[in-house]
C-alpha angles and dihedrals in degrees: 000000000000118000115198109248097254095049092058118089119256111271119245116223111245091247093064109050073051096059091040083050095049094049090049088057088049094050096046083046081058093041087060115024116028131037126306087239089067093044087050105054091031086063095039083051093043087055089045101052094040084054103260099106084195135348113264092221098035138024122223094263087052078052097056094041095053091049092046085050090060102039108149121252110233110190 
């Protein structure tokens, strides 16, 4: 199916989806081996820095909460 140009979503360079890439593995680095503190203001910083100052449905401590609660099980 063909979209017309200005219905398509604005491309992101390589390098960025790297560097966001780059700062999640960070912060689930945070989530499970560091203190929550941490977790929490490196998220609150991550939504700042991508534009969304704080989620409208979770702050930055809910959203903590919700990745500690599935926290996979390595056996």
């Amino acid at each position: 199916m063909d979209i017309r140009p200005e219905l398509l979503p604005p491309s992101v360079p390589v390098a960025r989806v790297e560097q966001l890439a780059r700062e999640i593995r960070r912060i689930e680095h945070l989530l499970y081996d560091t203190d929550r503190s941490a977790a929490e203001g490196a998220v609150a910083a991550f939504a700042e820095a991508t534009g969304h100052s704080e989620p409208a449905d979770a702050s930055a401590e809910q959203i903590v909460d919700a990745a500690l609660a599935y926290r996979p099980i390595v056996l």
